[in-house]
Biopython code that builds the backbone (N, CA, C, O; Angstrom):
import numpy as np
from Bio.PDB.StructureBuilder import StructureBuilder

atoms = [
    (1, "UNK", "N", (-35.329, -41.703, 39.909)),
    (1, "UNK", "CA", (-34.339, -41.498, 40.934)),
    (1, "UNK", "C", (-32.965, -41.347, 40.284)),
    (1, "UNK", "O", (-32.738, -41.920, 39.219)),
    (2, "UNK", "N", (-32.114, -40.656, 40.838)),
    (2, "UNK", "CA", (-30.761, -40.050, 39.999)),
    (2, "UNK", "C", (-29.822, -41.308, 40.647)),
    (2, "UNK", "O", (-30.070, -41.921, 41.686)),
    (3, "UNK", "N", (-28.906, -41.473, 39.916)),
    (3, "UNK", "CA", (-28.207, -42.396, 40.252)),
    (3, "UNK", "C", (-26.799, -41.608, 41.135)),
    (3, "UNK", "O", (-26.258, -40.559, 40.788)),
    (4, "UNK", "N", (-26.498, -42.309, 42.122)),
    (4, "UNK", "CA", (-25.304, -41.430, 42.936)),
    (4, "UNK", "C", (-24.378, -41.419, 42.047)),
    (4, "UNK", "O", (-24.240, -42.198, 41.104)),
    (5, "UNK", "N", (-23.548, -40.275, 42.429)),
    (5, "UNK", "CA", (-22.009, -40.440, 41.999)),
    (5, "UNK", "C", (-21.178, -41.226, 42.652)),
    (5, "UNK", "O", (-21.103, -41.370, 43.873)),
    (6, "UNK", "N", (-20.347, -41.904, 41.553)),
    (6, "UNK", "CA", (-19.451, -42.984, 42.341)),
    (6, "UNK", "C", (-18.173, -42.286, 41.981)),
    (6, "UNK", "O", (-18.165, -41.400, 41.126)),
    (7, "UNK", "N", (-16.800, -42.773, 42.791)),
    (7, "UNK", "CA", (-15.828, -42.302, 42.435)),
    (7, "UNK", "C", (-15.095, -43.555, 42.923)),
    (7, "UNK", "O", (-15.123, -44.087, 44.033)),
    (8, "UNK", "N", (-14.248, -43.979, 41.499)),
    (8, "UNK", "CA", (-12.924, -44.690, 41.410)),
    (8, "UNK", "C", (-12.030, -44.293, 41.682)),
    (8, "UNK", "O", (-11.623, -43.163, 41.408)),
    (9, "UNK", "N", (-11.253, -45.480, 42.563)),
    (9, "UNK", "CA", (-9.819, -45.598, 42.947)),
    (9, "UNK", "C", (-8.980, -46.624, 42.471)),
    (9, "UNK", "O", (-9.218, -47.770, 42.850)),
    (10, "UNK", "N", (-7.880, -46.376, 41.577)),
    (10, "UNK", "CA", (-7.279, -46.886, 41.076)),
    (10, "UNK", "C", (-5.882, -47.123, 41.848)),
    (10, "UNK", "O", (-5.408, -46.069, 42.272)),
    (11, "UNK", "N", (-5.205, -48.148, 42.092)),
    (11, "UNK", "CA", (-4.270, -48.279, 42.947)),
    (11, "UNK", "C", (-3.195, -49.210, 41.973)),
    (11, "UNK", "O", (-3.311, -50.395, 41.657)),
    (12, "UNK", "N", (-2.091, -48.223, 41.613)),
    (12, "UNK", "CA", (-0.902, -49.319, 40.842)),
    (12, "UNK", "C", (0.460, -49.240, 41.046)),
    (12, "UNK", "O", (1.010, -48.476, 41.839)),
    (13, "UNK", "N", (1.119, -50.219, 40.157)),
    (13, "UNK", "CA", (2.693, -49.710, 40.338)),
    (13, "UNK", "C", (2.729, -49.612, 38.724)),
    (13, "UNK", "O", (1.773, -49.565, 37.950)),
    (14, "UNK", "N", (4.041, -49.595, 38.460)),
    (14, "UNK", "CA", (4.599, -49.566, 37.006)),
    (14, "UNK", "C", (5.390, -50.944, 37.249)),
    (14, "UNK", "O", (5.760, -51.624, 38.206)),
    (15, "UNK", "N", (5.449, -50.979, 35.643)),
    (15, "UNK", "CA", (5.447, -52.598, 35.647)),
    (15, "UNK", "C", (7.523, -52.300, 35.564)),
    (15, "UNK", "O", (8.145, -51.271, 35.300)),
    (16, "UNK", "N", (7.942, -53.471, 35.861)),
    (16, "UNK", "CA", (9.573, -53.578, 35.499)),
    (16, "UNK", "C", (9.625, -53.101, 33.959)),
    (16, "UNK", "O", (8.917, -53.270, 32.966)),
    (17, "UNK", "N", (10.979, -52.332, 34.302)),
    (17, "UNK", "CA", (11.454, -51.442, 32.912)),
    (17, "UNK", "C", (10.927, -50.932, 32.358)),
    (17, "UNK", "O", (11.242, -50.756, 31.181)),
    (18, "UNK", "N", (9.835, -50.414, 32.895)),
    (18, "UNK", "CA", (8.671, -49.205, 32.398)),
    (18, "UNK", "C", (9.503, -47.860, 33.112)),
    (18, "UNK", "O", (9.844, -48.050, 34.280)),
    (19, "UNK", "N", (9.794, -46.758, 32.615)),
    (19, "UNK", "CA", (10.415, -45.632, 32.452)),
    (19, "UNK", "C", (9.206, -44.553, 32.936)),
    (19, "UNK", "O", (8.292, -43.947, 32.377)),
    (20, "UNK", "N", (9.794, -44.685, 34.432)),
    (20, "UNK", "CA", (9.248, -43.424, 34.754)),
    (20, "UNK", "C", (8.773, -42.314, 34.253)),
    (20, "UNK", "O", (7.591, -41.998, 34.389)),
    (21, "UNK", "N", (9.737, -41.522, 33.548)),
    (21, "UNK", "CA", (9.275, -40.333, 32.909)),
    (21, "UNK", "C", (8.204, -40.328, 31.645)),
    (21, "UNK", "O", (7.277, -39.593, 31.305)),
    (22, "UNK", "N", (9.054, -41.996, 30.930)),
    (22, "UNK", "CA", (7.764, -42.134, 29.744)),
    (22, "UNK", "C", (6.104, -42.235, 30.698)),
    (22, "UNK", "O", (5.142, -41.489, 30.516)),
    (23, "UNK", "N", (6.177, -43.159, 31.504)),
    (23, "UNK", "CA", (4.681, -42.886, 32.075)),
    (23, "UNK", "C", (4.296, -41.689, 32.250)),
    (23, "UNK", "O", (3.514, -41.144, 31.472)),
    (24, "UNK", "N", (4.823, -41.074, 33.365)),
    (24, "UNK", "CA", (4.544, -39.597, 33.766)),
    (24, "UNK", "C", (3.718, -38.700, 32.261)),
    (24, "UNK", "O", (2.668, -38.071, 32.132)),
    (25, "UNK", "N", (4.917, -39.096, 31.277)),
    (25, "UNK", "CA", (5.030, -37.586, 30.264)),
    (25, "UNK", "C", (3.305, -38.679, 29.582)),
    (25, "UNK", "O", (2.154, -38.281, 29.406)),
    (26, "UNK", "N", (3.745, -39.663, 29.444)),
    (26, "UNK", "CA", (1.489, -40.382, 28.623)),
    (26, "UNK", "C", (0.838, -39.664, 29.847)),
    (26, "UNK", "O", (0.610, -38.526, 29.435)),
    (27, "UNK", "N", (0.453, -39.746, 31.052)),
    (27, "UNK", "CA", (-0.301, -40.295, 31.747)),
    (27, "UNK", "C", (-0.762, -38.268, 31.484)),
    (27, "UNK", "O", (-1.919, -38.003, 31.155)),
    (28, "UNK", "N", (0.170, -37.212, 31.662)),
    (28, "UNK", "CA", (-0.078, -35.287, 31.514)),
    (28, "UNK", "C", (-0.572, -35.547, 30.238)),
    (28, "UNK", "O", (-1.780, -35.312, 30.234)),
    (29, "UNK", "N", (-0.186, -35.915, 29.196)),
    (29, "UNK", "CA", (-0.177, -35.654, 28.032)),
    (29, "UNK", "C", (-1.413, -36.070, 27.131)),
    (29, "UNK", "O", (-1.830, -35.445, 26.156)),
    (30, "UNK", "N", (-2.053, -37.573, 27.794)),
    (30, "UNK", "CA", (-2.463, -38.327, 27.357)),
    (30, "UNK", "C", (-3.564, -38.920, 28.107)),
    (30, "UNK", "O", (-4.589, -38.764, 27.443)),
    (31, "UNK", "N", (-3.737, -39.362, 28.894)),
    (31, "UNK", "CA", (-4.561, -39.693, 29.980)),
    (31, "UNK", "C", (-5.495, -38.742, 30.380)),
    (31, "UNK", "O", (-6.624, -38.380, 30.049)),
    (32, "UNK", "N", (-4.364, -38.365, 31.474)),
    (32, "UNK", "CA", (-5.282, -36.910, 32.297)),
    (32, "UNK", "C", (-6.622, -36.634, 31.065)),
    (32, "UNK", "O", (-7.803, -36.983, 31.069)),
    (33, "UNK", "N", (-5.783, -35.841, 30.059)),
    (33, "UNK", "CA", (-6.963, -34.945, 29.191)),
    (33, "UNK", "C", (-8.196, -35.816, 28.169)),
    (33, "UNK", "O", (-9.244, -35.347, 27.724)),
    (34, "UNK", "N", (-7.708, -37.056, 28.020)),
    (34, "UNK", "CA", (-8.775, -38.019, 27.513)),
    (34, "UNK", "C", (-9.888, -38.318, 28.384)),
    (34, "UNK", "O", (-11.075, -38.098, 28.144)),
    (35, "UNK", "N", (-9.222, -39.017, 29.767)),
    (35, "UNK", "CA", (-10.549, -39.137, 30.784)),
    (35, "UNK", "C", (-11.005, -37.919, 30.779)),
    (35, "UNK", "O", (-11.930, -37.737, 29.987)),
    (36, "UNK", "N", (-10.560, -36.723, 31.599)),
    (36, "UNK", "CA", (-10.977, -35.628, 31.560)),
    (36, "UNK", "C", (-12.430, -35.306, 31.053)),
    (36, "UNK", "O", (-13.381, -34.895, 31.719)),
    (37, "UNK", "N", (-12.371, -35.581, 29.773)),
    (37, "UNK", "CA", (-12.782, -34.985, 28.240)),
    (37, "UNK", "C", (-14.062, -35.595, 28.140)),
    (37, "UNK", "O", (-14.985, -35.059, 27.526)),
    (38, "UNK", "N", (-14.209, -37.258, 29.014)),
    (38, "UNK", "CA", (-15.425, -37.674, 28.909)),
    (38, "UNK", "C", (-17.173, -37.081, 29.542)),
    (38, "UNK", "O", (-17.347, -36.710, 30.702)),
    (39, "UNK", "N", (-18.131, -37.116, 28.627)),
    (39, "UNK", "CA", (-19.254, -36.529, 28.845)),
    (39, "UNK", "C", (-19.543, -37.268, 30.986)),
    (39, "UNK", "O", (-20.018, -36.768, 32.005)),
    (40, "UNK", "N", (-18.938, -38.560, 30.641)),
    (40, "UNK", "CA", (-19.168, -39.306, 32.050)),
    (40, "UNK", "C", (-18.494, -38.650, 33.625)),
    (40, "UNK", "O", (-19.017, -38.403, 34.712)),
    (41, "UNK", "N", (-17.164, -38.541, 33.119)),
    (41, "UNK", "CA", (-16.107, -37.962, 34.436)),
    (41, "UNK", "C", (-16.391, -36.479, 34.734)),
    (41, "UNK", "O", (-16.483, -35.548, 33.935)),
    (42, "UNK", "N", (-16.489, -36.482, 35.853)),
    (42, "UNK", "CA", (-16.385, -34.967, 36.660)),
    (42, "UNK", "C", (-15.384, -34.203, 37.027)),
    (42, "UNK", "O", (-15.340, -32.987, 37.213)),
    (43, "UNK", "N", (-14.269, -35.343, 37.152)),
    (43, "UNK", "CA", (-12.640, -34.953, 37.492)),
    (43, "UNK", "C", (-11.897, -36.465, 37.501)),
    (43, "UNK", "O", (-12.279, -37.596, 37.802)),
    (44, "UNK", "N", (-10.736, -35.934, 37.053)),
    (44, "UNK", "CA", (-9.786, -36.967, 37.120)),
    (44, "UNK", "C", (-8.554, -36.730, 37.484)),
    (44, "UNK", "O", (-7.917, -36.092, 36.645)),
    (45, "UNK", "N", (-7.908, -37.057, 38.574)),
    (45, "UNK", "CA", (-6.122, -36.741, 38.942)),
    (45, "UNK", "C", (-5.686, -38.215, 39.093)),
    (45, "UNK", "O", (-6.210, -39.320, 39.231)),
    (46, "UNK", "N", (-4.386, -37.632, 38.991)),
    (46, "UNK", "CA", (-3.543, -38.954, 39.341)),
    (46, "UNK", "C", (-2.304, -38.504, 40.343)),
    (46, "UNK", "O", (-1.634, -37.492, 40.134)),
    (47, "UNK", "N", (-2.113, -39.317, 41.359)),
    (47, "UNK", "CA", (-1.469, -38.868, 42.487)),
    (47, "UNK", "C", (-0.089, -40.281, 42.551)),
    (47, "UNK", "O", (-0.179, -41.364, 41.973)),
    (48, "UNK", "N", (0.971, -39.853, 43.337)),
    (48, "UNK", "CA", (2.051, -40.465, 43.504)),
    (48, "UNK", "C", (2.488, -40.711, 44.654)),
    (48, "UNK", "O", (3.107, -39.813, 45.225)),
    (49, "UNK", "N", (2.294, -41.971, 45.305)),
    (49, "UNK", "CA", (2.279, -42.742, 46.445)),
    (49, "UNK", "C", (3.825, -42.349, 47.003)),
    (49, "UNK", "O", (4.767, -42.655, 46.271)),
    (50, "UNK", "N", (4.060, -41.773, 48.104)),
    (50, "UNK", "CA", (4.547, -41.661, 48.645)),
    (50, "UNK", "C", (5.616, -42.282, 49.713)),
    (50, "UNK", "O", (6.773, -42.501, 49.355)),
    (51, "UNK", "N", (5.162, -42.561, 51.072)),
    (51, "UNK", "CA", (5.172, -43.207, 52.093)),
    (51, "UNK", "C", (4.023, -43.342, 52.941)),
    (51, "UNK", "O", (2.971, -42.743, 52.719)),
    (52, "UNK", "N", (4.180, -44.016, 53.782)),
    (52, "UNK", "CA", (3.502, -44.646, 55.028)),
    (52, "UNK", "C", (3.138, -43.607, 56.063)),
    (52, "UNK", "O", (3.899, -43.768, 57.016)),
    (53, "UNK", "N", (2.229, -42.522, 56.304)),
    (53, "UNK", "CA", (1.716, -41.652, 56.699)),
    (53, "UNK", "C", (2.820, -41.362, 58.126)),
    (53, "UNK", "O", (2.600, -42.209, 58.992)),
    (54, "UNK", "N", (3.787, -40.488, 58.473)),
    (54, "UNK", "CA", (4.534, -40.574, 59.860)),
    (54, "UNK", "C", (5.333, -42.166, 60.101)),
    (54, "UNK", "O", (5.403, -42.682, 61.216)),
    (55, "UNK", "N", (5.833, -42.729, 58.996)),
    (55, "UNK", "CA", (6.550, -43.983, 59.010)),
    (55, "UNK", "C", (7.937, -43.472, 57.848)),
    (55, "UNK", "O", (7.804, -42.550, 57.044)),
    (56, "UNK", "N", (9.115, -44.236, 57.989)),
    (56, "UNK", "CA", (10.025, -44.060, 56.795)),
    (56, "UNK", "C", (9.253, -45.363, 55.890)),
    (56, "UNK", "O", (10.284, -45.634, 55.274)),
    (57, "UNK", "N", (8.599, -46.016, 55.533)),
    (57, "UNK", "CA", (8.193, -46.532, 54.765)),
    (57, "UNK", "C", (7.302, -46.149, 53.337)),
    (57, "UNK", "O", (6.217, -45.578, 53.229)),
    (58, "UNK", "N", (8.059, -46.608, 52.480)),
    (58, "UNK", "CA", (7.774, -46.513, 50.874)),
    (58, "UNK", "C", (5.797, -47.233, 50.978)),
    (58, "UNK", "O", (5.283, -48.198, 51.543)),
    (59, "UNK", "N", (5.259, -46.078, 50.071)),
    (59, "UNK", "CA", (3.991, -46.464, 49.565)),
    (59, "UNK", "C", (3.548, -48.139, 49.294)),
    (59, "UNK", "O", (4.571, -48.562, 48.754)),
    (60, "UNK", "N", (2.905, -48.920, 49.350)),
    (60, "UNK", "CA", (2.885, -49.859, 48.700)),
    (60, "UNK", "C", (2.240, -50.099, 47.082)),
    (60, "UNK", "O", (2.108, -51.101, 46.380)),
    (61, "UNK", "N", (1.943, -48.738, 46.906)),
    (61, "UNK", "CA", (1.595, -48.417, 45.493)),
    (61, "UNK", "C", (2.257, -46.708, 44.610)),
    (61, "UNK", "O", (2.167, -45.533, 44.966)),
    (62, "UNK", "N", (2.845, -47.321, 43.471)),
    (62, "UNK", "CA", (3.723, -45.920, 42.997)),
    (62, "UNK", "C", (2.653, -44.762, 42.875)),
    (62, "UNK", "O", (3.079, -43.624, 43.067)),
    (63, "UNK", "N", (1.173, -44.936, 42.548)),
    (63, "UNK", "CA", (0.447, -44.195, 42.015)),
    (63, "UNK", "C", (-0.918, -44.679, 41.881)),
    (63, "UNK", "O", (-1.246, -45.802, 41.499)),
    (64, "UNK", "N", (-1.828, -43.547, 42.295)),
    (64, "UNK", "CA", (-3.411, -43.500, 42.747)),
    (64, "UNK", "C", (-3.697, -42.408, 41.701)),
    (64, "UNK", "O", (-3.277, -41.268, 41.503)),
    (65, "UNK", "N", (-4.760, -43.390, 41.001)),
    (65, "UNK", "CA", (-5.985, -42.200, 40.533)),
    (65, "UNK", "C", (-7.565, -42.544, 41.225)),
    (65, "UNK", "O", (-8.060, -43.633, 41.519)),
    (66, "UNK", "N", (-8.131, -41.121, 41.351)),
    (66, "UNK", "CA", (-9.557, -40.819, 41.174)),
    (66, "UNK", "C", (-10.139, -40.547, 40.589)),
    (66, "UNK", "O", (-9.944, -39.335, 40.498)),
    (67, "UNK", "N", (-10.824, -40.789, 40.024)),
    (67, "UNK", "CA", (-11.998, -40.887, 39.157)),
    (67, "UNK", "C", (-13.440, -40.100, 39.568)),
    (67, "UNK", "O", (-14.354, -40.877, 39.292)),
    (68, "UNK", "N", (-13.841, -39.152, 39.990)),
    (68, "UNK", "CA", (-14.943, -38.930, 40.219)),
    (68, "UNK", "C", (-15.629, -39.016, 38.988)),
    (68, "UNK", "O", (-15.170, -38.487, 37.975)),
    (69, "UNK", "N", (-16.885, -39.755, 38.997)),
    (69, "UNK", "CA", (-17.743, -40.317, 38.000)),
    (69, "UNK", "C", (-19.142, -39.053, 37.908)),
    (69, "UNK", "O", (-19.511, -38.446, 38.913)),
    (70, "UNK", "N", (-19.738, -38.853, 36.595)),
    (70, "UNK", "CA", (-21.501, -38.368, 37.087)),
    (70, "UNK", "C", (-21.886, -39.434, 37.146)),
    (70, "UNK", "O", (-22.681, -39.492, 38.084)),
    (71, "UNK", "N", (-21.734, -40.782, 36.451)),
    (71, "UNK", "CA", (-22.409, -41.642, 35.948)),
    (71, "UNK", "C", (-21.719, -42.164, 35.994)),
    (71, "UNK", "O", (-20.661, -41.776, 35.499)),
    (72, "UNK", "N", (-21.841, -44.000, 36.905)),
    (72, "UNK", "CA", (-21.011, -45.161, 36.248)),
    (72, "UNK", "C", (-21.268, -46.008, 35.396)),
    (72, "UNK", "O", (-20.441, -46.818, 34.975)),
    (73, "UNK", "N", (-22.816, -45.905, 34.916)),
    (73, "UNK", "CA", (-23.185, -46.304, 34.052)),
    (73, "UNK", "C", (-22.401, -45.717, 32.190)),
    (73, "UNK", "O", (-21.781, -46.181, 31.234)),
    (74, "UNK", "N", (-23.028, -44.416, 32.692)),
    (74, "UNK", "CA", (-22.230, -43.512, 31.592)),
    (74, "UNK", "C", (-20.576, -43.946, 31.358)),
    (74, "UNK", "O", (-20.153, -44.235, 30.239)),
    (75, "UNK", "N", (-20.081, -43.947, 32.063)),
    (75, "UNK", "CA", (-19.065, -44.225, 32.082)),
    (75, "UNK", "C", (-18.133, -45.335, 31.634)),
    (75, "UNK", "O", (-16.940, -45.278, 31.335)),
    (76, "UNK", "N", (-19.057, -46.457, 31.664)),
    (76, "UNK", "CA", (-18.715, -48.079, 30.896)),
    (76, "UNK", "C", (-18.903, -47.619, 29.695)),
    (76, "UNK", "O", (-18.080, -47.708, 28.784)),
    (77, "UNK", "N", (-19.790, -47.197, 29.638)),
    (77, "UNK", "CA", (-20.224, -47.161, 28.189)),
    (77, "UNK", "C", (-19.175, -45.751, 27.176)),
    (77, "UNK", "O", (-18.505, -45.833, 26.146)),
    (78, "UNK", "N", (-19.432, -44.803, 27.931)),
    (78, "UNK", "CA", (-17.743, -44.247, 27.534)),
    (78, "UNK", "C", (-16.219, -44.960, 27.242)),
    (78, "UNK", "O", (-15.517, -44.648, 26.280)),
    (79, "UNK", "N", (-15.917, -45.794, 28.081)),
    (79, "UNK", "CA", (-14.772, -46.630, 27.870)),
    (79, "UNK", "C", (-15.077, -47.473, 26.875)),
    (79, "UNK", "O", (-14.112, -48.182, 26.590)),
    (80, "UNK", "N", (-15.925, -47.656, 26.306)),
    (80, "UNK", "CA", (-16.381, -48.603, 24.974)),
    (80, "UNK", "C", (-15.629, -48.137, 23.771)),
    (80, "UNK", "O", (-15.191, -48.964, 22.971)),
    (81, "UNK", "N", (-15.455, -46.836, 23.599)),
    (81, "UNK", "CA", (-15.095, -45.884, 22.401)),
    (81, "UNK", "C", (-13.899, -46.642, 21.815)),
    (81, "UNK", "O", (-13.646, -47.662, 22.456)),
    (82, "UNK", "N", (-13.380, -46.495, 21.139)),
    (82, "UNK", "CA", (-12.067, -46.389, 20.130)),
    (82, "UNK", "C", (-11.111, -45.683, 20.933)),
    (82, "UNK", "O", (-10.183, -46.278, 21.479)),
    (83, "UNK", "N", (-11.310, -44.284, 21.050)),
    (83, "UNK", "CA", (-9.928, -43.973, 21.762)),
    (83, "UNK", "C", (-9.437, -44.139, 22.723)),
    (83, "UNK", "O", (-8.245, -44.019, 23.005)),
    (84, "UNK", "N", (-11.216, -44.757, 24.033)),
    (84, "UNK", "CA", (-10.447, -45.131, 25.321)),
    (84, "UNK", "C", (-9.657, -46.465, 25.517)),
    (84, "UNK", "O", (-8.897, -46.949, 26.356)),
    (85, "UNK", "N", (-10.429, -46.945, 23.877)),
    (85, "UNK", "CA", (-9.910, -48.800, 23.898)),
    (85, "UNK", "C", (-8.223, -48.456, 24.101)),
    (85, "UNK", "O", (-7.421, -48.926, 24.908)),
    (86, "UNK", "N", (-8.069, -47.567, 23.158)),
    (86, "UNK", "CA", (-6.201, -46.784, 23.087)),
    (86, "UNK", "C", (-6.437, -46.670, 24.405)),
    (86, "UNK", "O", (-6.543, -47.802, 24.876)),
    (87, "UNK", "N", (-6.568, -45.853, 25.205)),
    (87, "UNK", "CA", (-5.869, -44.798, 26.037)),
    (87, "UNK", "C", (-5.664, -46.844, 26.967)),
    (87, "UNK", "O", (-4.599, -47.457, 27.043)),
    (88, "UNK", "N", (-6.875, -47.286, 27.421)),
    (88, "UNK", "CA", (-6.666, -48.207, 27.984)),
    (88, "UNK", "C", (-5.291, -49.245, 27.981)),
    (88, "UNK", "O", (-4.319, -49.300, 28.735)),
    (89, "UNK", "N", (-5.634, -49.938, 26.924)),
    (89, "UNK", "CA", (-4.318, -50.450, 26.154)),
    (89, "UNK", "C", (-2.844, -49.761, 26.838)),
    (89, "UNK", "O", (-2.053, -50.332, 27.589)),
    (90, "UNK", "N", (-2.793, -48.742, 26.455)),
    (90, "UNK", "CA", (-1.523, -47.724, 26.761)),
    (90, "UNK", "C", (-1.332, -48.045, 28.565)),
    (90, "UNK", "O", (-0.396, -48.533, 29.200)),
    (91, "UNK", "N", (-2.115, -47.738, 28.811)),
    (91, "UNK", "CA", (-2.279, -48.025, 30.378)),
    (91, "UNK", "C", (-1.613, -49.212, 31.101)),
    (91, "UNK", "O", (-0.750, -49.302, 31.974)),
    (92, "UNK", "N", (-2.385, -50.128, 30.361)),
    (92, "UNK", "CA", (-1.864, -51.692, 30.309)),
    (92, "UNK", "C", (-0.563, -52.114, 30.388)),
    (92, "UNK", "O", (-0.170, -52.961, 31.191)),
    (93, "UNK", "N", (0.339, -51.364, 29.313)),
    (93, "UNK", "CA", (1.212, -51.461, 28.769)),
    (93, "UNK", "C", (2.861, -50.542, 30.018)),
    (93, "UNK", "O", (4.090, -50.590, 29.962)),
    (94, "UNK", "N", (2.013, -49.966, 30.786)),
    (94, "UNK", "CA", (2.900, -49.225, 31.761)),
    (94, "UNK", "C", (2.543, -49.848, 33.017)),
    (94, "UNK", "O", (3.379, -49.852, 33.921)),
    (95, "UNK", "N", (1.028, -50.550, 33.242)),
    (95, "UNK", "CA", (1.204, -50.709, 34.870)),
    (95, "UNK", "C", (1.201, -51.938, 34.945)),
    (95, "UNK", "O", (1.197, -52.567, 33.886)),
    (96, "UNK", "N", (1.203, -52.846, 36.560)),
    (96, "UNK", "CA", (0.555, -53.830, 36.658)),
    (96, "UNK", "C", (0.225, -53.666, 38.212)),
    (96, "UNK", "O", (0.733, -52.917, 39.046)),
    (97, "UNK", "N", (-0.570, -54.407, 38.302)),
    (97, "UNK", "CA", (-1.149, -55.043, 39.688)),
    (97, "UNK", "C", (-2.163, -53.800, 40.078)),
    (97, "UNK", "O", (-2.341, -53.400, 41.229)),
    (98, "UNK", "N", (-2.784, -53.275, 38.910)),
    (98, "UNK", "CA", (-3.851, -52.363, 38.734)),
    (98, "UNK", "C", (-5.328, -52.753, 39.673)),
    (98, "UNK", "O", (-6.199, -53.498, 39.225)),
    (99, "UNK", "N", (-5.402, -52.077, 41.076)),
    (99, "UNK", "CA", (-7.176, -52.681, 41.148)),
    (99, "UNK", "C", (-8.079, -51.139, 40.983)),
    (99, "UNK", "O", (-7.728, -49.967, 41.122)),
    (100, "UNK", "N", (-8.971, -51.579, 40.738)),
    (100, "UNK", "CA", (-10.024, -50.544, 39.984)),
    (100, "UNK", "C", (-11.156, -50.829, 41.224)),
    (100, "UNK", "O", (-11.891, -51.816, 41.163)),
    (101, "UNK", "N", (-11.228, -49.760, 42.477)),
    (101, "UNK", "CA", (-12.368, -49.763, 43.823)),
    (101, "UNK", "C", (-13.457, -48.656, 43.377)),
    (101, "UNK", "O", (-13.318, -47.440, 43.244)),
    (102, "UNK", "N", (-14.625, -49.509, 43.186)),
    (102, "UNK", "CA", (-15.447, -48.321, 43.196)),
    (102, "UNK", "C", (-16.345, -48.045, 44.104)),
    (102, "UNK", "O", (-17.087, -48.942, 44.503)),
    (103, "UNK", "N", (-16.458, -46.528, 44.682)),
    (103, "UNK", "CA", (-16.172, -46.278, 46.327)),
    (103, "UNK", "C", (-17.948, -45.565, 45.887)),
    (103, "UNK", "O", (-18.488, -45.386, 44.795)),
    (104, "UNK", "N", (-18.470, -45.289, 47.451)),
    (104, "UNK", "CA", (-19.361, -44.034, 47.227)),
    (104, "UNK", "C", (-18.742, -42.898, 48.530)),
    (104, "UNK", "O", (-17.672, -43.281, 49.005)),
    (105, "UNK", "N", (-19.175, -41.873, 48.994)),
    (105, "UNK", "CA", (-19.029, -40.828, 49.409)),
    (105, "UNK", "C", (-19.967, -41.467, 50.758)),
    (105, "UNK", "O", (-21.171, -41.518, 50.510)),
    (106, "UNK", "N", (-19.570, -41.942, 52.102)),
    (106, "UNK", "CA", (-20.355, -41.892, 52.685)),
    (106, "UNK", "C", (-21.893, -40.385, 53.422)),
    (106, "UNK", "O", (-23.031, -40.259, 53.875)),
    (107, "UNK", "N", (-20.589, -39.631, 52.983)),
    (107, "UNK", "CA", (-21.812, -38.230, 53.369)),
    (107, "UNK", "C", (-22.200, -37.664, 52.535)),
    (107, "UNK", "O", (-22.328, -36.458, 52.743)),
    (108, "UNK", "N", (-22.624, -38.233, 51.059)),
    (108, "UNK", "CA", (-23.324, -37.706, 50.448)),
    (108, "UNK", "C", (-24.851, -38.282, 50.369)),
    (108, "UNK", "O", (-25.693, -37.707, 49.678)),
]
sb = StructureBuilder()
sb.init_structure("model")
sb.init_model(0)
sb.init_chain("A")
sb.init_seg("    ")
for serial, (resi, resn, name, xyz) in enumerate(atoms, 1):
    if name == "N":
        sb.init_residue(resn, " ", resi, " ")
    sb.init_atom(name, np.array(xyz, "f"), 0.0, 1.0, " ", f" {name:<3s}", serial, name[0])
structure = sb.get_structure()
């Protein structure tokens, strides 16, 4: 039996005196194309929280990624590597209050 695809949601802010643009310019530069790149991921974006859907209210998170997975199995085991240990780390180092939801597709 094939295992479903799962897809992660990542929900964060940037941590105090973390520099906008430095995140931004890792996350194009650096991120994006590493996950990307894995045999595991199907797609990866990262999106920028906005507001409160028809409210003047600020996002309660600066920035959402998805993760569509083939494999979440594959996928742990991808983040095992050397460079994701980096890319991770780096990550670390710009956000906090990071939660990691892993969702399924109800209509699939």
């Amino acid at each position: 039996m094939n295992e479903q695809a799962t897809t992660l949601i990542v929900f964060f802010n940037l941590k105090e005196g973390v520099s906008e643009s430095d995140y931004l310019q890792w996350a194009q530069n650096i991120d994006l194309p590493t996950v990307n790149a894995l045999n595991s991921v199907a797609s990866f974006d990262v999106y920028k929280g906005l507001s409160i859907l028809s409210q003047d209210t600020p996002s309660p998170y600066q920035y959402f990624e998805v993760i569509n997975l083939k494999s979440e199995a594959a996928f742990l085991d991808d983040i095992q590597s050397e460079v994701m240990a980096k890319v991770i780390e780096q990550f670390q180092t710009f956000t906090k209050d990071a939660s990691f939801i892993s969702t399924q597709n109800i209509a699939a």
